[in-house]
C-alpha positions in Angstrom: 3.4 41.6 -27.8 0.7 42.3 -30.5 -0.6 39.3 -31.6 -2.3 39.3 -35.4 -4.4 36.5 -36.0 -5.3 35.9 -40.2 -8.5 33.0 -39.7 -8.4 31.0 -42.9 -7.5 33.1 -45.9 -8.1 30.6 -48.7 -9.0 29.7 -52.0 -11.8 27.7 -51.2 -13.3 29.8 -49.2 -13.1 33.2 -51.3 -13.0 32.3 -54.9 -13.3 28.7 -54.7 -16.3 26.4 -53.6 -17.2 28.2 -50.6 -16.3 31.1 -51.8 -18.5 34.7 -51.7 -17.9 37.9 -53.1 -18.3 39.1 -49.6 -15.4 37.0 -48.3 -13.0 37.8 -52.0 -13.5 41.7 -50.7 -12.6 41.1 -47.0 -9.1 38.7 -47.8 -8.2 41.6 -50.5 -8.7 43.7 -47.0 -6.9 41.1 -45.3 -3.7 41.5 -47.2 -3.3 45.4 -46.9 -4.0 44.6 -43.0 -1.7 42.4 -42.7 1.0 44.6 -44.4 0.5 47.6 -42.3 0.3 45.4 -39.1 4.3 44.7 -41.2 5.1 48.2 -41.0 3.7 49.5 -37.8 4.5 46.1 -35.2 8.1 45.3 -35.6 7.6 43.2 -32.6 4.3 41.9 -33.6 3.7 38.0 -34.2 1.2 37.1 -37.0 -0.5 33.5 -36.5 -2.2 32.4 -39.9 -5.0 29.4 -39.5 -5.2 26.8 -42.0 -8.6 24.7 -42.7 -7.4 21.8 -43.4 -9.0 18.3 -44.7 -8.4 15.3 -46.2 -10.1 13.1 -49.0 -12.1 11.4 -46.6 -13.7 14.9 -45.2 -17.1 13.7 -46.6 -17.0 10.7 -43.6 -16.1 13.4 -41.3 -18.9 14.7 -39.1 -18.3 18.3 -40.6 -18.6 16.6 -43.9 -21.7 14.9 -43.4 -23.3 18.8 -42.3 -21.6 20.7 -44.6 -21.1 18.2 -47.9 -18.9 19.9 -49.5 -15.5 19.2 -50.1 -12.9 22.2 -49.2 -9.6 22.9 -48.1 -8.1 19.4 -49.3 -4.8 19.1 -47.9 -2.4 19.8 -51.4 -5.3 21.0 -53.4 -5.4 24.4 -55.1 -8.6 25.7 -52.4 -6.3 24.6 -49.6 -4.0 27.3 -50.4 -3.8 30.9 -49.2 -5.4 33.8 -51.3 -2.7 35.2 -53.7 -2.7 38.8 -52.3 -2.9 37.2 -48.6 0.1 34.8 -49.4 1.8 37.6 -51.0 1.5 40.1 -47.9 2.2 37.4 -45.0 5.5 36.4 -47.1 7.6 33.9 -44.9 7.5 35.4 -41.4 3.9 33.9 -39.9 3.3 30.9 -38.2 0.9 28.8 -40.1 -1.7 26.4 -37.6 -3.2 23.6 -39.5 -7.0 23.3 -38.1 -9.1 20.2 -39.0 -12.1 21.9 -37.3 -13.4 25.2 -37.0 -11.6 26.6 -33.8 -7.8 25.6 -33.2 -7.2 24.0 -29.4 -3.4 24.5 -30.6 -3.4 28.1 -31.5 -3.3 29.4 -27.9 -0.5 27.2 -26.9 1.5 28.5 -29.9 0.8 32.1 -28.8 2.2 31.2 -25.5 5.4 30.0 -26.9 6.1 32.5 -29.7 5.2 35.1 -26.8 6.0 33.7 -23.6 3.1 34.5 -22.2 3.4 38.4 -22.9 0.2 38.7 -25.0 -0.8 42.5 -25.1 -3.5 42.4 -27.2 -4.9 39.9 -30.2 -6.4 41.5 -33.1 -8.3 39.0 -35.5 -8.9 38.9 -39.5 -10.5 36.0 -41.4 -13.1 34.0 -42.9 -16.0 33.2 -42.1 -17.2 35.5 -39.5 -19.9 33.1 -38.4 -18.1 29.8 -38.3 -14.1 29.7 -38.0 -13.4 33.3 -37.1 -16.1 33.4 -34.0 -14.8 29.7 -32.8 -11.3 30.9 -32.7 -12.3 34.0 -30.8 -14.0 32.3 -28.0 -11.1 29.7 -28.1 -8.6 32.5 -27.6 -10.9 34.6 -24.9 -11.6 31.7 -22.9 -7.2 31.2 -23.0 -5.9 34.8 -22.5 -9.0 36.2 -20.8 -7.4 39.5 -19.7 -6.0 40.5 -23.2 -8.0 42.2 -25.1 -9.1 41.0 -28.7 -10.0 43.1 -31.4 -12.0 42.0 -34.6 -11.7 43.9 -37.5 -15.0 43.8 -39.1 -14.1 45.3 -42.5 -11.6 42.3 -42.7 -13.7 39.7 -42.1 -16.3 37.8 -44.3 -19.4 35.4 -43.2 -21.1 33.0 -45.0 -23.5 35.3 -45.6 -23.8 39.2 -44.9 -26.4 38.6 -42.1 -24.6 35.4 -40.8 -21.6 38.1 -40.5 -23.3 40.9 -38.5 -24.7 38.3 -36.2 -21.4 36.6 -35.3 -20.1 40.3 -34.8 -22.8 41.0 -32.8 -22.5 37.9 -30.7 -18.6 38.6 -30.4 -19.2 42.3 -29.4 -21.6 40.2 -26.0 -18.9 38.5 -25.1 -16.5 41.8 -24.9 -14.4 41.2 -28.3 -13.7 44.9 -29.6 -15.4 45.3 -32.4 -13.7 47.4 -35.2 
């Protein structure tokens, strides 16, 4: 089974506080992904990552790095993107994270595919933070299955900080697209 995973596609992280023109553009690429992935993979599973914080974030170690408060459980910037939400419509399997990289997300993928992963193609924000943690997370658990990042459809931090994480993903024998 294809596997599609959609690394968080949200508010605060395109037009919200973390937001970047950069990662806007990649989500609006996101959503047209995600609808042809729709209309070619009828047997295709789409797994869609959700940063996800509470109010007390700013105690958190991540909070005390990066002070900043996003992705408040509830809050607007928590939220998908409109034209992301709009695409994935009701048939995805949403993964609440509370750090960059999901431990649950392979175990997930092992139950919604029983173990039949054919190959994992990735989309998301930020290249150079949650989108390369999740990668390595999901190498080091389905080693033989290849996973493809779609570079178009992903956003960094910064446009550098994005072709080095690529860069770094294409080392460790991600296919880069």
């Amino acid at each position: 089974m294809k596997i599609l995973t959609a690394i968080d596609l949200q508010n605060d992280f395109t037009t919200g506080v973390l937001g970047n023109a950069e990662c806007t553009a990649a989500a609006d690429k996101c959503a047209e992904y995600i609808r042809s992935f729709r209309e070619t993979e009828e047997d295709g599973q789409i797994f869609c990552t959700l940063d996800t914080h509470d109010f007390d974030y700013l105690t958190t170690q991540e909070g005390r790095n990066l002070p900043i408060a996003h992705c408040i459980v509830g809050t607007e910037g928590w939220e998908l993107y409109p034209a992301v939400k709009e695409a994935l419509g009701e048939d995805y399997v949403a993964v609440r994270k509370g750090a960059f990289g999901s431990d649950e997300l392979p175990s997930l993928i092992r139950r919604y595919t029983a173990g039949n992963v054919e190959e994992i193609i990735m989309i998301g924000i930020c290249t150079d933070i949650c989108v390369i943690s999740n990668a390595m997370i999901l190498k080091a658990a389905f080693p033989e299955a290849p996973i493809r990042i779609i570079s178009e459809c992903c956003g960094g931090t910064t446009p550098e900080a994005h072709a080095t994480a690529l860069k770094a993903m294409s080392g460790c024998q991600f296919i880069i697209e």
